[in-house]
Every structure is written in C-alpha cells, then in structure tokens.
C-alpha positions, 0 to 999 in steps of 0.5 A, spaced: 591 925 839 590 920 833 592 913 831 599 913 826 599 911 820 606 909 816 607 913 810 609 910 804 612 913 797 613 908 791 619 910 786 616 905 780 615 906 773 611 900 771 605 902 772 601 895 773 605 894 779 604 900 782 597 899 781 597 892 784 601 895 790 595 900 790 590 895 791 593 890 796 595 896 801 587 899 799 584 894 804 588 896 811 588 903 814 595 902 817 599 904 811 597 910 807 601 910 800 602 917 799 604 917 791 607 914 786 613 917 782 614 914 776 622 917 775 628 915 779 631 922 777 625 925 782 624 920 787 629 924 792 625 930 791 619 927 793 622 924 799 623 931 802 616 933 799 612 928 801 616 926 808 615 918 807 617 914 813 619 907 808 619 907 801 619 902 795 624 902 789 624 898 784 631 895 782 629 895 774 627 903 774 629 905 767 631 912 765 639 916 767 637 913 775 637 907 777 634 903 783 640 903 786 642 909 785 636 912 788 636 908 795 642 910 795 642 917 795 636 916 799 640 913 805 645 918 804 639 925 805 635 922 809 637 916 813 632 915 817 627 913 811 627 905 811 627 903 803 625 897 801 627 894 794 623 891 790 625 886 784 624 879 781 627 872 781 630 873 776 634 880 778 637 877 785 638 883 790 642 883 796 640 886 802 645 891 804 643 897 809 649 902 809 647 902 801 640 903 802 637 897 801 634 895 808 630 889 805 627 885 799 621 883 796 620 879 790 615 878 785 610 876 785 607 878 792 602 878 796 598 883 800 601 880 807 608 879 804 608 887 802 604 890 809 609 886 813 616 887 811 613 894 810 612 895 818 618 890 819 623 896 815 619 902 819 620 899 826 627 896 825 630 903 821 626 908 825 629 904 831 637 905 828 635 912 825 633 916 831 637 913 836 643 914 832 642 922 830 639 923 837 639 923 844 634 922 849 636 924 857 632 924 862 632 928 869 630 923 875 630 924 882 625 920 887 625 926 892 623 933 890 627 939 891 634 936 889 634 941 883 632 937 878 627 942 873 632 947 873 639 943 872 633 941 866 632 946 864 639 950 863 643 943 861 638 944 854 639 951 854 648 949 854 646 943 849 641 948 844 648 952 843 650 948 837 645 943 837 638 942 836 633 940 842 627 939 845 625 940 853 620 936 855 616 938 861 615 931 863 612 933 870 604 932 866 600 934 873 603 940 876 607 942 870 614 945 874 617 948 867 611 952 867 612 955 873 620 955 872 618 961 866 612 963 868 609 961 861 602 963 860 596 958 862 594 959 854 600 956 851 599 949 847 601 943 851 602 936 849 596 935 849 595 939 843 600 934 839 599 930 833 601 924 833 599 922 826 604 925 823 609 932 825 612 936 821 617 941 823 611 947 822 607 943 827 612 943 832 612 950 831 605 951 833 605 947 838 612 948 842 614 953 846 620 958 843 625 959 849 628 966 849 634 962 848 633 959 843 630 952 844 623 949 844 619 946 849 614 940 849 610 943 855 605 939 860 598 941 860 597 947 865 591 945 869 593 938 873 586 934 871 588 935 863 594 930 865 589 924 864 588 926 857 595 924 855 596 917 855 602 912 855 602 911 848 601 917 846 608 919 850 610 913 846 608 917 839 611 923 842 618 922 844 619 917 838 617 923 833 621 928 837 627 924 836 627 925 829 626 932 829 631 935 834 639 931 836 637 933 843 631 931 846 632 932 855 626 930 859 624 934 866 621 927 870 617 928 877 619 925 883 615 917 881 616 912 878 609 911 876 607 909 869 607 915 866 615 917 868 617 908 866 615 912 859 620 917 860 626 913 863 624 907 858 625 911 852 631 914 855 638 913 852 641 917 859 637 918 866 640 922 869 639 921 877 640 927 881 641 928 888 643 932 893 647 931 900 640 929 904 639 923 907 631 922 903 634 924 897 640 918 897 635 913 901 629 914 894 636 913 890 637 907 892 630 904 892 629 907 885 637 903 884 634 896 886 628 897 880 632 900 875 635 893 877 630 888 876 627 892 870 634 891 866 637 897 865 643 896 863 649 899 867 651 905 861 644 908 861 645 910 868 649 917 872 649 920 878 648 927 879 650 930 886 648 937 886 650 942 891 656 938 891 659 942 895 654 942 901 656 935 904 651 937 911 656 932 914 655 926 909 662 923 906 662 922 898 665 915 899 660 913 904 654 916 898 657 912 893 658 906 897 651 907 899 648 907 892 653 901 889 655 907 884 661 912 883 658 919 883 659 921 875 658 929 875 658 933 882 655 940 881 656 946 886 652 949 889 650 957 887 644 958 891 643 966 890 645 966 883 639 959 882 634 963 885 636 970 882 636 967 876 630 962 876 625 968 879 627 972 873 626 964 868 632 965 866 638 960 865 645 961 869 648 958 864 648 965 859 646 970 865 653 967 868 658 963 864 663 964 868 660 961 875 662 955 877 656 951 876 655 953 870 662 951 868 659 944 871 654 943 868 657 945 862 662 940 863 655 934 864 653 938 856 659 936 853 660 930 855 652 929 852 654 933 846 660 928 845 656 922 846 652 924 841 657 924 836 660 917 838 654 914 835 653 918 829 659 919 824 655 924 820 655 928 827 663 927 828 664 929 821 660 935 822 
C-alpha cells in the first residue's frame, strides 16, 4: 500500500498565478496538483474528471462564470470537496462553507500559507463530508459464537436494498467472511487496496461482488498475510470507503487489539452482540468499562442480544443492570434456518423475509438507514 497524497485542482485564469502556485507546491511531495483550468464554465466537469479532493478558485475569474459561481456548484455536486477561494485585499471574501467557500487565501502568499490551508480545508471538509454521507457500523462481541459475522453479513445485505455498502471483514487473521461464503483463497483482499487514491473502478477490482448485491473488502486468506495490513493503512482504508458507499458495516474479532480500536474508533455505531451466556455478558462488561476510559460517547454505543428468546435462565433486567445499559435491539433466535442458510453463504433476510429474525434484524437495518438520513439532508430529500 502506498503514501496518500492530497489531490488538487485549480480553477485560475491568470496564468502567472497558477504558475507561482505550481512553484510553491513543486518542492513538497504531499500535495500533488492535478491541473490548471483556466475557465469557470469547465471547472465542474473537470471536478468529476479529475476527482480532486480540494480545489482553488479564484474569486476574480472572468468569463460567464464566476469564482462564486462555481464553488458553489462545486458544493452543491460534490460536497465532499473542500474549496479554498483565493483572492486579493482589495476584493475581501467571507468564508462561508454551505456556498462553498471553506477558506480564504489572500494574495500574496507563501509556500507554507497555501500547503496549510490546503491540508487544513482537506482533513477539516473530508471529516464532515464523509461522515455526513455515510455511516460506519462496527459489529463487536468479546466472545465468539454470539452470531456476530452472520448478523454482519445479512444486516449489510438488508441495508444493500436501498443504499450502497461495503462489508468489511475485519477478522484480518482467520477471515470469518471467507468461510461464511466460502470465497475462493484467489479473491483479492485489503491487502490489495490502494491507498493513494480509489476510484469506484478500483474498488471494482478489489472487492468481492455478493451475489446480493453488495461489495465486500475482504480479509487476507492466509493468517501470516495479517501483519502486512498496518494500523494506518485501515485508517486509509475506511476513510476512502466512506466517501464511496453510505454504508460501510465492519465484522470485528472478538478483541480489543490495536487493529480492532481502528474499526471501533472510526466507527459511528458499535454494535455490541451478545447472547444469554454468562462469558459473553461478563466480556461486555469488561469491554463497557474500556470503551469508558477510552471516552466513547454514550450514542456510539448499542446492544444486541441475539437469540433473545433463549434466556438459559437469565433474566433481561438482570443483563442490563449488569451491563449499566438498556438492551437497544433483541433478535430471535432461528437456529435451523441460520445454519441451513449459512451452509448455503446465503442471507436469511431474502432466503426468508417473513422469518422473525429477519423482521428483527430489519427492524436494526431501518433504524440505521434512518440514522443516516438525520444526518444528511440530501439522503432525507431523496
């Protein structure tokens, strides 16, 4: 995997400023300027050409679109794009980033003031984009056997009916998604990814095509090929994905190892599984108190008891007063369907949509889908 670079696209018409902004990114390697467009009336076609992640606009554009003009429709087309607005004294510009001006650079500058606020605009707007137009869910239990991969697997096949997502098989050792649907050893894995930069052709390539009709980043099929996947290229990995899919939902391994932190930090929702067993609700517990001390705030944080309707003597008040928590989502338990299902690699939520585990389940999807929307208007409008 290699080193990201920020991608940038400049809308200027003079060409002695484009050439100085050439010059001052020239002597660093983070940066990489894509081209120069030299008219307003192309600059969001060769935004969609050229998939930069900030662009420059001068506010003094001549021609029949103007600087304004085009951040705005930039903003409107692909809002995940930061925009930087460049200008003179003499012309004062107002930040204002719902019109798509995240910030201003005045004239002159030097190298250090451009490279910063060019890396300033690209974490600050690639932090609210993507986590507005997406939803990153990760599936965790501390114990295995709870159900975890295959409630994993067929929420992302209910949740693929009207959106986009990705499965992430973030069991990077032994790979359970793998032998969930028995995907060939040859299939690429994140380990193939790039990470300079992903176009949905890439992503093509590299994950693998569920039958249902969702795309699955899978782990590597050997268990040594697990140390070639660092912490920071997960880092990379999930933040590409959230501008690609509106869902992207991780199956964990029953840890809390460094590698797993990655998939619970970057997560919006962790989903906590567990089942009426007295190992499964005391590993909740454990993993309670760290999420704790770590800081996870409160929201980030559900409970799923699967098999709900297989208490094995425990009492659900005692559960919740155990785990300091109300139990958010309860799943029945179908275990001759699950099986059936599973030793075919196919979801039960379509082999049997009138199952009550499925309508469960759905019940989880919807209220996922719903909290999507909430947090992005264009999501609610559509």
């Amino acid at each position: 995997m290699g080193g990201e670079q920020i991608r940038l696209l400049v809308i200027e018409d003079v060409p002695q400023v484009a050439s100085h902004l050439r010059s001052l990114l020239a002597a660093q390697s983070q940066i990489k300027m894509l081209e120069v467009v030299t008219a307003g009336d192309r600059a969001v076609a060769s935004v969609g050409e050229y998939r930069p992640d900030v662009v420059i606009v001068d506010a003094l554009l001549q021609g029949r679109v103007s600087g304004q003009a085009v951040a705005e429709t930039v903003r409107r087309s692909e809002p995940q794009v930061g925009i930087i607005m460049l200008t003179v004294p003499q012309n004062p510009v107002r930040e204002d980033p719902e019109r798509g001006v995240d910030a201003v650079l005045k004239m002159p500058f030097t190298g250090f003031d451009v490279t910063t606020m060019i890396r300033k605009v690209h974490e600050e707007r690639g932090v609210a984009a993507s986590r507005a137009g997406s939803l990153v869910v990760s599936l965790f239990s501390p114990k295995g056997g709870v159900g975890r991969t295959t409630l994993a697997y067929n929420l992302a096949v209910a949740l693929g009916k009207d959106h986009k997502v990705c499965l992430v098989d973030g069991s990077l050792q032994f790979s359970d998604l793998r032998g969930l649907l028995r995907v060939p050893a040859v299939a690429p894995s994140i380990v193939n990814l790039p990470t300079d930069r992903v176009r949905d052709s890439d992503l093509a390539e590299i994950t693998w095509r569920d039958p249902s009709g969702i795309d699955i980043l899978l782990a590597p099929p050997r268990v040594e090929m697990a140390e070639m996947v660092t912490v920071r290229d997960i880092e990379k990995v999930l933040g590409m994905l959230r501008k690609i899919y509106e869902f992207v939902i991780i199956d964990t391994r029953p840890a809390l190892s460094e590698d797993v932190l990655v998939f619970l930090d970057a997560a919006d929702i962790i989903l906590q599984v567990l089942t009426y067993d007295s190992m499964a609700i005391r590993g909740l517990v454990m993993a309670g108190e760290t999420f704790s001390a770590i800081g996870y705030p409160e929201h980030k944080l559900a409970i799923v008891l699967n098999r709900a309707d297989s208490s094995g003597g425990f009492d659900k008040g005692d559960v919740e007063a155990a785990l300091g928590a109300p139990i958010d989502y309860e799943i029945v338990s179908d275990g001759r369907l699950v099986i059936a299902a599973n030793n075919e690699g196919v979801p039960f939520v379509t082999s049997s949509p009138d199952a009550p585990i499925t309508k469960d389940l759905l019940r989880i999807a919807d209220a996922l889908a719903a909290h999507l929307a909430d947090r992005s208007p264009a999501l609610a409008r559509r």
